[in-house]
N, C-alpha and C positions, 0 to 999 in steps of 0.2 A: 315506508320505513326510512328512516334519517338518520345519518348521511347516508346518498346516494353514490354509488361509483363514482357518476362524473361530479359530485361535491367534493369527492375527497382529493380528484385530479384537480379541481380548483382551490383545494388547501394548499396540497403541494406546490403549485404552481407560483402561488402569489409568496411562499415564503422561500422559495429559489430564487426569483425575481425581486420580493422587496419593493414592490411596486404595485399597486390594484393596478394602473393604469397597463403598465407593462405583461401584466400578465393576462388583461382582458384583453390586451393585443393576440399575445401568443394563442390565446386560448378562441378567437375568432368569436367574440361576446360582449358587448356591450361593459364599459365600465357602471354602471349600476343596475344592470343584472347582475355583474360579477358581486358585486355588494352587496346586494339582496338575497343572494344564497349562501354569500356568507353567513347576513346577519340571520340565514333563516337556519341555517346548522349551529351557531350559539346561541341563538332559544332553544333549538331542540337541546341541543349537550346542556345547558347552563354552565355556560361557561365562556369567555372573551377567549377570541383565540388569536387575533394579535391585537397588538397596541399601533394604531393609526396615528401619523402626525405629515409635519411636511416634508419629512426626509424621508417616507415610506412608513412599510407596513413591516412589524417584526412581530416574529413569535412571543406572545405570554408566556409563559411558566409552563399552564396545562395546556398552551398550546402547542409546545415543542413537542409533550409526550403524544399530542392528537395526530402533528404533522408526524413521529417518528413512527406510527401505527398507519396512519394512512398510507406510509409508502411500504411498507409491506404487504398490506393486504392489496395494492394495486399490481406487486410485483406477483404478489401468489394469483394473483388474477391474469393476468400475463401470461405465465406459465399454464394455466388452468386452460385458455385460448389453443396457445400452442400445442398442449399436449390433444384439445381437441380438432387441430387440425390436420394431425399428425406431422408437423414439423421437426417432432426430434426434440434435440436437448438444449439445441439455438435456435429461439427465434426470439424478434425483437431488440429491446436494448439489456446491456450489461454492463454498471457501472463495478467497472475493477479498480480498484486501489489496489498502489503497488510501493514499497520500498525503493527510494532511489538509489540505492546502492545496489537493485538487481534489475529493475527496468528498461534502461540500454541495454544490457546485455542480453539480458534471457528473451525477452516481447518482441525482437523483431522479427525471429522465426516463428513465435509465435502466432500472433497476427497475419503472417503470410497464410500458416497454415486453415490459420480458424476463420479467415476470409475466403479461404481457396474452399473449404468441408461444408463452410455453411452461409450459404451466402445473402441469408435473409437476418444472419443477425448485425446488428449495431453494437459495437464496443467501445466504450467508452472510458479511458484510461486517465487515471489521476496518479502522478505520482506523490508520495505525503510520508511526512515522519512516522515513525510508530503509533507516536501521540495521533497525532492528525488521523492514522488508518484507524486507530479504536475508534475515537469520536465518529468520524462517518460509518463505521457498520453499528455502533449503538443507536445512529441517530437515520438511519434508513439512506443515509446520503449513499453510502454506498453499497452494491448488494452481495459482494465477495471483497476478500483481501488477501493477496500474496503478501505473509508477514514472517515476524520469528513470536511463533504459537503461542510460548507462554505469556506474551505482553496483549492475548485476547481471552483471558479466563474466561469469559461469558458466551464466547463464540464457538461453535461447533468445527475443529483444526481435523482437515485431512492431510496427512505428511506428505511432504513433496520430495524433498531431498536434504541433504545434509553437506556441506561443504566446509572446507580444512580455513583456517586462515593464514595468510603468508604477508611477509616483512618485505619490503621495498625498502631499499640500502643502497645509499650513496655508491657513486660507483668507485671512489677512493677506501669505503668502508671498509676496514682487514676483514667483515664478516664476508664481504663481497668476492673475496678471490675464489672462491669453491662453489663447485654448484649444489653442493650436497644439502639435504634439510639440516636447520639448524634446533638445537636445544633453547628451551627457554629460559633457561640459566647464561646463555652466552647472550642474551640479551639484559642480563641485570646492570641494575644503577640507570640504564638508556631513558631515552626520552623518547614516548610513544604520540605518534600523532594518529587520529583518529578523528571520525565525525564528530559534532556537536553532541550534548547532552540527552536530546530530546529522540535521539538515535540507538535504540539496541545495541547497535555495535560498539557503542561507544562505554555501554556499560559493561560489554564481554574483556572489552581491550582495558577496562578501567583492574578488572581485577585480572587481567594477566600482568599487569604492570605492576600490581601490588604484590603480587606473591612472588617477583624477585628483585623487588626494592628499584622498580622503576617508577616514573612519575606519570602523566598524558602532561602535554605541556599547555602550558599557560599561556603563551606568546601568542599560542595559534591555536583556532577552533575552525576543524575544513568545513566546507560546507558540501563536497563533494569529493568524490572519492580522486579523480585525476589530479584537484587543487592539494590533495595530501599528499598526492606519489608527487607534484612538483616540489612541494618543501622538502620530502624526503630526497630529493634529487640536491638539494641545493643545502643538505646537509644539517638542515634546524631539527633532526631525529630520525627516527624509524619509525615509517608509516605501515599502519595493518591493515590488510586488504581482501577480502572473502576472496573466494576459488573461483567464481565465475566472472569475477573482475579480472583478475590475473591472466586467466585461460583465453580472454578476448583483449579487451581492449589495452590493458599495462603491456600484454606480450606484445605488440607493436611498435611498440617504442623502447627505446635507446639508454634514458636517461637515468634508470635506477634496474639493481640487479634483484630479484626476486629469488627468494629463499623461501620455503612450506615452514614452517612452525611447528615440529616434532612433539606436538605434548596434546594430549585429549583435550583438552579447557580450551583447544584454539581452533574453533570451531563454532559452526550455527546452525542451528536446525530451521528450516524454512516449511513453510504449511500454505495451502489453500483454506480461506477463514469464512466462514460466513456465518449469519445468524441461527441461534439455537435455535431448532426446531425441532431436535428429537433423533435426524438421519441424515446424513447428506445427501443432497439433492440430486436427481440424476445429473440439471446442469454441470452442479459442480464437480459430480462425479468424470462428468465426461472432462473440464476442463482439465482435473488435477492429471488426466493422463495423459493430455497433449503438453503440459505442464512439465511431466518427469521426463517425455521420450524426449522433449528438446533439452533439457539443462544436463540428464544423462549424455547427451553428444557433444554439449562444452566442456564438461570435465571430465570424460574422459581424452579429451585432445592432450 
């Protein structure tokens, strides 16, 4: 029956790499064997599964949907192993995609921990815009995503936690002399700095700027959350910043006075994502709860 497991490991493979050569390398096989099983699974499909020139090998059309099936069923294969080896809920690799806006912060107790609990799995971290985390769990690139839920309609979202958002303010700013949270009305007319377009958050802060006649500013689009609390420091607006940024790495520094944002709208819901299958998987069942016991111990600080 065609394709074979290891066919489909060599679909994968050559369209990670971009290279028959390179991936007959990785794969310990001959570049025209690797060829010859190509060409022997597009007779069987009918169908080109990529396009060959001298700059490498790229997915066709129907080959993107062949390569984004094959890496699923290698991963449910995977899992299929481990659970008969009785490994548990880690074994192998696990490509996570994550939000850079919670990465730094949340993932390094993470990782201590899920290195220390299981220590035959492999994890593998990308961090990527909202955009970018859709595209790789549609597209099997990646096999979970720590995101904001609603920007994966297609994927099966186990909630993780929910965090407040807070305003970095100059430290001459008159909102700055108190420590108290502030209203969203004493932020009207202001100028919001926030991530790039292609960022969730950046559409949260868009309509909290709107409903009291603020703007996001034009001058500047952050590309990271630090590079915003710097302009916010240097007075070009009020930077917005989720709770797990705040509670770690802003509290460490000096340079701007941090205030919560009193109003329901200023806030994000964060989930563990992965593909529709029907249930959540026990891995990611197991992940989403080393997931809340660590961001639970940052916000509550």
């Amino acid at each position: 029956m065609r394709p074979t497991i290891r066919q489909l490991e060599y679909i994968v493979t050559v369209a990670d790499l971009g290279r028959i050569g390179a991936a007959a390398a990785k794969l310990h096989v001959s570049q025209p064997s690797l060829s010859a099983q190509l060409a022997e699974v597009e007779a069987d499909l009918g169908v080109a599964l990529f396009h060959r020139d001298r700059r490498g090998a790229t997915p066709t059309e129907e080959g993107r949907e062949i390569v984004r099936r094959a890496r699923l069923i290698l991963r449910d294969m995977a899992d299929l192993r481990a659970a008969a080896s009785g490994g548990g809920a880690f074994v192998g690799r696990l490509r996570l995609g994550v939000l850079p806006s919670i990465s730094p912060y949340l993932l390094p107790n993470v990782v201590k921990r899920l290195h220390s609990d299981y220590q035959d799995l492999r994890l593998v971290v990308r961090e990527e815009s909202t955009r970018g985390l859709d595209e790789g769990l549609r597209s099997g690139r990646l096999d979970m995503i720590i995101s904001t839920p609603e920007d994966h309609a297609a994927g099966l979202a186990t909630p993780l936690f929910r965090e407040r958002l807070w305003a970095a303010l100059a430290l001459d700013d008159p909102l700055a002399k108190s420590g108290a949270a502030i209203s969203l009305d004493q932020l009207a007319n202001r100028t919001f700095l926030t991530l790039g377009p292609q960022h969730r958050l950046s559409h949260i802060v868009a309509g909290l700027a709107g409903q009291v006649g603020g703007y996001l500013s034009d001058e500047y689009e952050g590309t990271s959350l630090d590079a915003i609390r710097a302009m916010a420091a240097a007075g070009v607006g009020v930077a917005i910043l989720p709770e797990i940024y705040t509670k770690t790495e802003a509290q460490r520094g000096t340079d701007v006075r941090l205030r919560r944002i009193d109003v329901d709208r200023a806030q994000r819901d964060i989930a563990l994502v992965e593909p529709h299958r029907g249930a959540a998987s026990q891995k990611s069942a197991a992940l989403a709860q080393v997931l809340r016991d660590e961001a639970a111990k940052l916000l509550s600080q």
